[in-house]
FIKOL-326218 format. One record per residue (C-alpha): x, y, z; residue in one letter; residue number from 1. Coordinates in Angstrom, 3 decimals. Layout:
% FIKOL-326218
X,Y,Z,A,NUM
...
This chain:
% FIKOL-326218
19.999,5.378,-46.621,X,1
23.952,6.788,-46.033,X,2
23.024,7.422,-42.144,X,3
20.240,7.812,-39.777,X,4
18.458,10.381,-38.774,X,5
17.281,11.358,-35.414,X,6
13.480,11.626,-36.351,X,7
10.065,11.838,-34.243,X,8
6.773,11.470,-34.928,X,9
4.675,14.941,-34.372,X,10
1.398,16.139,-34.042,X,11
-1.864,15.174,-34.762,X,12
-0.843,11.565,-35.263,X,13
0.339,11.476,-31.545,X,14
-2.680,12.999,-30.029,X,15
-4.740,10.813,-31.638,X,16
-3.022,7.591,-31.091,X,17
-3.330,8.906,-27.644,X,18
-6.905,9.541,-27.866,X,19
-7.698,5.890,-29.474,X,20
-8.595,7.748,-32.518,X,21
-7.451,6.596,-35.962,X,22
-4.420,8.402,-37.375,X,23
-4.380,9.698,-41.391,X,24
-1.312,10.998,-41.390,X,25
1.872,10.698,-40.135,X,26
4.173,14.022,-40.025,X,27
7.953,13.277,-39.041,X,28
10.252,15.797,-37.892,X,29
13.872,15.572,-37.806,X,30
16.528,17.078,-35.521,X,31
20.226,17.597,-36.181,X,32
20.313,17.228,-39.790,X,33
20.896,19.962,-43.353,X,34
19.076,19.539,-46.094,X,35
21.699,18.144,-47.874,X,36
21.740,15.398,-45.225,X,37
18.613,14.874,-46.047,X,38
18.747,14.594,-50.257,X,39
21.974,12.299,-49.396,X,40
19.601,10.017,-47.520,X,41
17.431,9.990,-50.664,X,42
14.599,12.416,-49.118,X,43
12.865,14.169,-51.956,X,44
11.945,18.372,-51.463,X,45
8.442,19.199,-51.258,X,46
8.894,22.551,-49.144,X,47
8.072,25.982,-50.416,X,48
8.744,27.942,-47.438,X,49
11.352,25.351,-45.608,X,50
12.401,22.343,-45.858,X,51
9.597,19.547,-46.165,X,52
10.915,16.368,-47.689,X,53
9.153,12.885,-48.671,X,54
10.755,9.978,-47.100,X,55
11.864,7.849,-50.330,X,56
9.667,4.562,-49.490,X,57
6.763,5.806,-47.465,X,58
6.582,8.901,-48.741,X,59
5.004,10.510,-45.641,X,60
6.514,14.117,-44.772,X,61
9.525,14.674,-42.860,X,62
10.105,18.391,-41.983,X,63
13.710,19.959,-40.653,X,64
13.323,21.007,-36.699,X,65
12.372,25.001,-37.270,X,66
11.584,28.116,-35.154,X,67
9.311,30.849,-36.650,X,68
9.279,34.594,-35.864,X,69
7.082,36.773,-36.509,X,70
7.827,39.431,-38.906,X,71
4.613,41.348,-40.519,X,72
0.892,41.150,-40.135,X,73
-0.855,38.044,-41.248,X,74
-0.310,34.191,-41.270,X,75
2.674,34.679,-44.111,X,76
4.506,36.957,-42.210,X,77
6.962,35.091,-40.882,X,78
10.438,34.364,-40.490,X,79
11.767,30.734,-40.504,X,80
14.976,29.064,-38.938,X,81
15.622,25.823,-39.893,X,82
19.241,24.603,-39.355,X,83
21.256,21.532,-37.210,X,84
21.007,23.851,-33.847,X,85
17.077,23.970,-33.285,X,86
15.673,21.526,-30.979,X,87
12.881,18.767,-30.536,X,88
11.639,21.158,-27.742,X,89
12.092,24.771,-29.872,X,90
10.088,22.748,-32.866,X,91
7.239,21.529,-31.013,X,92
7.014,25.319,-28.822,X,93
5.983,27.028,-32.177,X,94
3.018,24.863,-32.637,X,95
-0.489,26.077,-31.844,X,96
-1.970,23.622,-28.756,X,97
-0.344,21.879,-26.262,X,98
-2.161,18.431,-27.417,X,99
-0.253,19.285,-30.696,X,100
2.963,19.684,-29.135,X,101
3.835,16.336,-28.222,X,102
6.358,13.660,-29.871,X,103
7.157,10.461,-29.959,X,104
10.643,8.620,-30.251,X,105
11.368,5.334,-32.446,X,106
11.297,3.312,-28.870,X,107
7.602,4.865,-28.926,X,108
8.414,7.360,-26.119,X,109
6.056,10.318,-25.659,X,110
8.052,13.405,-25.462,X,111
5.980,16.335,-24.059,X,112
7.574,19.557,-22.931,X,113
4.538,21.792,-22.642,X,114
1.965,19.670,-21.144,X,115
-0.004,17.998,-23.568,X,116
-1.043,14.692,-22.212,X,117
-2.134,16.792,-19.006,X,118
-4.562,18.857,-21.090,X,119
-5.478,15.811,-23.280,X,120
-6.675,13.736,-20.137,X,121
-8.854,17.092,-18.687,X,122
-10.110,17.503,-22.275,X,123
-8.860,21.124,-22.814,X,124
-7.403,23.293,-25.698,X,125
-4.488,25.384,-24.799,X,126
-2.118,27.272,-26.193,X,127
1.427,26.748,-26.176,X,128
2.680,30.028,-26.030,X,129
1.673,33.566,-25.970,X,130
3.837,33.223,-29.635,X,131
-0.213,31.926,-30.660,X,132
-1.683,34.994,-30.931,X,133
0.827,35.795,-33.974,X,134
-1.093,33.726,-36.377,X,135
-4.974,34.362,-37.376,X,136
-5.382,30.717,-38.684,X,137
-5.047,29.490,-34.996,X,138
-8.291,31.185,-34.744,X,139
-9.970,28.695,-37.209,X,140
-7.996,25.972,-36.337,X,141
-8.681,25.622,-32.655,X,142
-12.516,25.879,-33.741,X,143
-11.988,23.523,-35.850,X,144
-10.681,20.787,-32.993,X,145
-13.960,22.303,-30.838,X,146
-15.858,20.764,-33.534,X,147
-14.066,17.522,-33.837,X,148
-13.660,17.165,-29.690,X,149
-16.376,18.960,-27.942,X,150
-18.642,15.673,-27.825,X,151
-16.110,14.253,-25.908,X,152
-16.312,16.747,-23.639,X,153
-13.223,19.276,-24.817,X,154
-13.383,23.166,-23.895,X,155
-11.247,25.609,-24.886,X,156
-8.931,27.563,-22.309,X,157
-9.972,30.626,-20.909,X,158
-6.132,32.157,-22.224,X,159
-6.734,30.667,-25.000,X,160
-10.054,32.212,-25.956,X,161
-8.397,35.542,-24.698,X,162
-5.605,35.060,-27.334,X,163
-7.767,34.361,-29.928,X,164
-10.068,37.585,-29.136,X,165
-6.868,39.632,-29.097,X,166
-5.866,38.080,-32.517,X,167
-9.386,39.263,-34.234,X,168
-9.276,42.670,-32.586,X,169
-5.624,43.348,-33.563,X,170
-7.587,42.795,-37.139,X,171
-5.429,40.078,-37.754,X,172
-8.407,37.411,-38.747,X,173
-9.080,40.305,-41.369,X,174
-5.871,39.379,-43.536,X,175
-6.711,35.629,-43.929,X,176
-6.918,35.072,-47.523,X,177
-10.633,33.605,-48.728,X,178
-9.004,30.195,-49.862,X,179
-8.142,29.565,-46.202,X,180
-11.088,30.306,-44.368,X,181
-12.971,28.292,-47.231,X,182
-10.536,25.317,-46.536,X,183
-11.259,25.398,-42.427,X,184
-14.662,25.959,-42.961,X,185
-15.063,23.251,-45.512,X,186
-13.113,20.556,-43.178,X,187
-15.215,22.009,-39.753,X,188
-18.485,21.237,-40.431,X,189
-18.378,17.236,-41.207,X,190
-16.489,16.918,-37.892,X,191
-18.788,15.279,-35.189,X,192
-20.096,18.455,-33.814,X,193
-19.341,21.442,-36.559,X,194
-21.937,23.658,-34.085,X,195
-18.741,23.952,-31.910,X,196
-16.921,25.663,-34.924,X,197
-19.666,28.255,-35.331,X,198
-19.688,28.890,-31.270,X,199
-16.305,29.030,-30.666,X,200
-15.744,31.700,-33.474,X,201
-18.188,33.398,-31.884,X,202
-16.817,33.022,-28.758,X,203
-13.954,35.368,-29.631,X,204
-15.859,37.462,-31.834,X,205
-14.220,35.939,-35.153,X,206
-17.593,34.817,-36.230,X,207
-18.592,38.861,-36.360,X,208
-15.659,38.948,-39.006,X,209
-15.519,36.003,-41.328,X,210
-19.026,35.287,-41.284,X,211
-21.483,38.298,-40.407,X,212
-24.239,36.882,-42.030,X,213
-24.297,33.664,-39.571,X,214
-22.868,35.734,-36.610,X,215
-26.355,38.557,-36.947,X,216
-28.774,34.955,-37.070,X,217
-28.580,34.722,-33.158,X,218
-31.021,36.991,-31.528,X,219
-33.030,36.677,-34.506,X,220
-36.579,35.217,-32.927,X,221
-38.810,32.527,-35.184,X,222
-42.156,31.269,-34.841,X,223
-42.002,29.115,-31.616,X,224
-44.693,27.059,-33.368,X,225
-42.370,25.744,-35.978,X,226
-39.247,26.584,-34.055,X,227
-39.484,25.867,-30.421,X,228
-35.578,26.633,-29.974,X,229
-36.781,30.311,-31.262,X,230
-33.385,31.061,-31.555,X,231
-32.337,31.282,-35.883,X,232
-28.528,31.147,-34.890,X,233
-29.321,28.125,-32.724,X,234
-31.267,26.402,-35.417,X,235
-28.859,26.760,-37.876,X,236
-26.380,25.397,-35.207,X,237
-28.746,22.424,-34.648,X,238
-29.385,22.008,-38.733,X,239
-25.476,21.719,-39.101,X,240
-25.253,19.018,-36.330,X,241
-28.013,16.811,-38.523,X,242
-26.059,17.734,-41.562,X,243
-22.447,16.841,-40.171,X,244
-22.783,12.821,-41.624,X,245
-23.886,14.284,-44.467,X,246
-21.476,15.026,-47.911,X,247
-19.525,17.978,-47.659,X,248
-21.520,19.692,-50.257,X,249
-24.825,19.260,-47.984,X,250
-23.501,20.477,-44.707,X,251
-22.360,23.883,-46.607,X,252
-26.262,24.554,-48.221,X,253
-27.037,23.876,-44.523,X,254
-24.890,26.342,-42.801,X,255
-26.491,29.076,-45.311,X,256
-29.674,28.029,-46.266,X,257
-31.423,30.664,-43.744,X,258
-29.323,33.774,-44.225,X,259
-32.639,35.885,-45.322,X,260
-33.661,35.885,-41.418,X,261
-30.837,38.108,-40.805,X,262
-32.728,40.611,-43.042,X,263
-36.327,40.210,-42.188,X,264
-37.678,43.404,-41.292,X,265
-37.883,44.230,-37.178,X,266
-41.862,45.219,-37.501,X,267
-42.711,41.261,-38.813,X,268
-41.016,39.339,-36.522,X,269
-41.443,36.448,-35.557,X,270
-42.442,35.904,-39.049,X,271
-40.039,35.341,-42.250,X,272
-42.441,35.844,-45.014,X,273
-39.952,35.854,-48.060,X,274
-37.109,35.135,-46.488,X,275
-35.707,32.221,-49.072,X,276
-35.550,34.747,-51.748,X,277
-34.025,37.184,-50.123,X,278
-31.364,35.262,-48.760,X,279
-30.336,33.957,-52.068,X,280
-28.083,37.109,-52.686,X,281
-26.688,36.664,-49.573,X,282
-25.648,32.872,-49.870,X,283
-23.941,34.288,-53.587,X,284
-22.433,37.161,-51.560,X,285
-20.980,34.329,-49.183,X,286
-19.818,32.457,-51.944,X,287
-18.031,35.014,-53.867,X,288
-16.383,36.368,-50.912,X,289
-14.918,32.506,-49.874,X,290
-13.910,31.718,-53.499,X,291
-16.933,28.646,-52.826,X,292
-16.579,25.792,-55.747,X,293
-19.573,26.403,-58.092,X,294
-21.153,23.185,-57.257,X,295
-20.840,24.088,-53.685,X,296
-22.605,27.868,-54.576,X,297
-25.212,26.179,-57.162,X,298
-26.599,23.902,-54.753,X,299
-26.794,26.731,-51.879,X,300
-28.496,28.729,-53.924,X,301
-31.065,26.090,-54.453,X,302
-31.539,25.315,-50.830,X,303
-31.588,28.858,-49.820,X,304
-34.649,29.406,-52.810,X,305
-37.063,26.056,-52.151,X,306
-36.259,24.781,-49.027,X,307
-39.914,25.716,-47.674,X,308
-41.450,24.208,-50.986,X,309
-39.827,21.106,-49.054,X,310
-41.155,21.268,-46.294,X,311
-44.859,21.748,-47.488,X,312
-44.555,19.553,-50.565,X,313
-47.801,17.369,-49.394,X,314
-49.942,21.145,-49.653,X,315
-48.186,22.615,-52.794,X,316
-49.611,22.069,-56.589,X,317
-48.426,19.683,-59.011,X,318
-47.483,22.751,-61.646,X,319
-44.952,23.993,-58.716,X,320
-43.550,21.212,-57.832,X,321
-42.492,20.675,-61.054,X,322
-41.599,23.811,-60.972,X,323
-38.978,23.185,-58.140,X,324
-37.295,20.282,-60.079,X,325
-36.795,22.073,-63.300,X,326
-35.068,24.705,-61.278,X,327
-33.035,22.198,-59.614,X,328
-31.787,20.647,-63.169,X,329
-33.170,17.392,-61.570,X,330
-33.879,15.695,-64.877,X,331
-30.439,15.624,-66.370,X,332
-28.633,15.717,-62.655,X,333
-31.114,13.311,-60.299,X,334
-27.839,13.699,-57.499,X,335
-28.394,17.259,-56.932,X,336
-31.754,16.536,-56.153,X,337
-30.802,14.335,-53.341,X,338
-28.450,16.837,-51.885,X,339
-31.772,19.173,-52.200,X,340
-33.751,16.548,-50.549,X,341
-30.687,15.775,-47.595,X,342
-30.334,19.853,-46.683,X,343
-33.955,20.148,-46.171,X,344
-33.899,17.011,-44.013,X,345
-31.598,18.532,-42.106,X,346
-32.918,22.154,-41.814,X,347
-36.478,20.477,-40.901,X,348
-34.930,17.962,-38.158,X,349
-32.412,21.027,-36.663,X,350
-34.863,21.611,-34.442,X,351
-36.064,21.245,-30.378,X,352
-39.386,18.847,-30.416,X,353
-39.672,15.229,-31.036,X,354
-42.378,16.187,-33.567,X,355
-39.270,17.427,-35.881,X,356
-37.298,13.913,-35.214,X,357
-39.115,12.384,-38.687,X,358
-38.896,13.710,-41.860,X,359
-41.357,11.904,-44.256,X,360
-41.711,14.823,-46.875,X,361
-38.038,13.093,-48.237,X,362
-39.542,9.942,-49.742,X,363
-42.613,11.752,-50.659,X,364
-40.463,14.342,-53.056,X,365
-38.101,11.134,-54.095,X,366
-41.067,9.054,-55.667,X,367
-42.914,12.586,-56.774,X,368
-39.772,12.984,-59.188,X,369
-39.584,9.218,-59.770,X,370
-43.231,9.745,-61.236,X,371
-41.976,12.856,-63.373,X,372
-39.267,11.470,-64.277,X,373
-40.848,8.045,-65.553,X,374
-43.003,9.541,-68.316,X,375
-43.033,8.037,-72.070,X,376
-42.289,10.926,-74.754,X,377
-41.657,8.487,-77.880,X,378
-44.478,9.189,-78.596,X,379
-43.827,13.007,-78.603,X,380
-41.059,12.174,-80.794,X,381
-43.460,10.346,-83.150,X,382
-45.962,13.007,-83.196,X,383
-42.939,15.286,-84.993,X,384
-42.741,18.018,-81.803,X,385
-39.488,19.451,-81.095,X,386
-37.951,22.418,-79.591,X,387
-39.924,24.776,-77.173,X,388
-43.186,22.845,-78.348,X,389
-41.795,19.628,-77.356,X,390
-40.056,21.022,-74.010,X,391
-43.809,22.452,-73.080,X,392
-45.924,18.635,-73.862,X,393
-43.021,16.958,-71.767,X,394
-43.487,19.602,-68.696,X,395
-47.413,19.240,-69.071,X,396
-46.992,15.538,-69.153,X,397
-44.632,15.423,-66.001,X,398
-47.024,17.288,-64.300,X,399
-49.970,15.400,-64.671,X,400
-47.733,12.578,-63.614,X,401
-46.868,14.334,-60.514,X,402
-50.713,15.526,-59.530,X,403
-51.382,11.475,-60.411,X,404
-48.940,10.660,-57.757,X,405
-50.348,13.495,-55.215,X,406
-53.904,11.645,-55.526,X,407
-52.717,8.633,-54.881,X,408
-50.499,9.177,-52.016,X,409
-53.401,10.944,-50.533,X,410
-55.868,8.132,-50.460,X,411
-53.549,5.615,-49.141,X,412
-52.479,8.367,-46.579,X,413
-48.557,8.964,-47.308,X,414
């Protein structure tokens, strides 16, 4: 390169080398220099809205020190400043927490103006500045780090929760675009605890906003019987928790898979009779409104529709269970299945009781579909049937299989 650059590591990757965590990325940001200092150096552009560049051997990001101001409503509107006169210190006071706000020289020096390592070692979230409260994604974001830090004991600051109240009733969480909240929400719950998401929104009332159909679950009383926590918002919390190891995919079925509660009528409570139908328009109505992937809505769907026929697969009839897998497109996809048979896990474990800790009904429904799944129709094929004839001896077939299976699981007890 022509000359160097005075550069720092930023960010995440300091606050988690601090916290002994491991670091993904590495985000650089560099003081003093033009952007034409930069392309002379052999950086390559990668910034829309200012100056990003990829370092021409590592390719990790190196970003010109900037200032912000906000200029309109919204996490676009704003104004950037990115030129030789803007600080280390003026950089790192736009950013959203203090544990964010620290740098680190190339002699490995922690630079740390607004009292991150302070706030790092008594485990709290706090804002930088009152300049927070001018972006709506903070919102999500610092619910986000609840869910990756709170089983290590992290709370978020009083201030900060204030902040982040003002921001939703300001109606600035209104203007985040779908993609966004998707993308937070999608990256929140496989952190360690993504329970801490769904509180912390709620928290500030943000929940109320981006997600009304999880926020009206709490209050909602269950039958102590099956659900000693009572509580639906708390047992979805606790599902999500079982789910958060889980793929990506799973721990989103999980978050909706009881949205019908929130619509069972006040005079049958504690009771949800019918309440996995009628959530399904709700999980599509979730879905639509997020811009979900249609693998991500498909599977939902699913879990939202049969997730009881799960749990009482042992009691229910050959014929339905069948039933279940052809609706589940099990035959020609066996994975979506498993992501069935992993949400249901979770919803059934998400709950108080040590009687909820096991989950056999999983390998009961795995070798029920191996069973289905094994049958012989060459000879179907020899016989000449095809078409809706043929379609109707293979389901017949698969569910004699299946009631074969039943039998014997029940006399050797499974």
């Amino acid at each position: 390169m022509s000359q160097e650059l005075k550069t720092y590591l930023v960010g995440g990757a300091v606050r988690d080398q601090l916290l002994g965590r491991e670091i993904k990325d590495r985000d650089y940001v560099v003081v003093g220099a033009t952007p034409e200092q930069m392309l002379e150096n052999g950086f390559k552009p990668v910034g829309a809205d200012f100056p990003v560049f990829l370092h021409p051997q590592t390719h990790e990001e190196y970003a010109l020190a900037r200032t912000e101001r906000k200029s309109g409503q919204g996490y676009h509107g704003f104004v950037f400043k990115a030129d030789p006169t803007v600080t280390l210190e003026d950089d790192l006071q736009r950013r959203d927490l203090t544990i964010n706000a620290m740098a680190q020289d190339a002699d490995g020096e922690i630079i740390d103006p607004y009292g991150g390592l302070e706030d790092l070692q008594n485990k709290v979230l706090r804002h930088v500045s009152d300049a927070f409260a001018e972006d709506p994604v903070r919102v999500l974001r610092v619910a986000r780090f609840m869910a990756r830090y709170a089983h290590l004991g992290f709370r978020v600051h009083t201030e900060t929760i204030a902040l982040m109240r003002q921001l939703v009733e300001a109606g600035e969480v209104d203007t985040l675009v779908a993609e966004r909240v998707w993308q937070e929400i999608k990256a929140a719950i496989n952190e360690k605890t993504p329970s801490a998401f769904i509180q912390t929104l709620r928290d500030c009332g943000a929940l109320k906003v981006l997600l009304p159909e999880i926020d009206c679950l709490f209050g909602v009383p269950q039958t102590k019987r099956w659900h000693p926590e009572v509580d639906t918002g708390v047992h979805v919390m606790m599902a999500m928790d079982k789910a958060a190891d889980m793929e990506n995919i799973v721990a989103f079925a999980v978050l909706v898979h009881d949205l019908g509660k929130g619509i069972t009528p006040q005079d049958i409570l504690p009771s949800h009779h019918g309440h996995e139908e009628g959530g399904v328009p709700l999980v599509e109505a979730v879905c639509e409104r997020l811009r979900v992937p249609r693998n991500y809505r498909r599977l939902a769907v699913l879990v939202c529709r049969w997730h009881l026929h799960a749990h009482t697969v042992v009691e229910i009839k050959a014929k339905t269970l069948e039933k279940v897998f052809a609706a589940m497109n099990a035959y020609r996809q066996p994975q979506q299945l498993e992501y069935f048979i992993q949400a249901c896990q979770a919803d059934a474990t998400g709950r108080l009781g040590e009687e909820f800790e096991q989950y056999p009904q999983a390998d009961y429904i795995r070798q029920a579909f191996a069973a289905a799944d094994d049958i012989d129709i060459k000879p179907l094929l020899e016989a000449g049937f095809s078409g809706p004839q043929l379609g109707e001896r293979i389901r017949r077939l698969r569910i004699k299989a299946i009631d074969h299976f039943k039998k014997q699981a029940a006399v050797e007890g499974v």
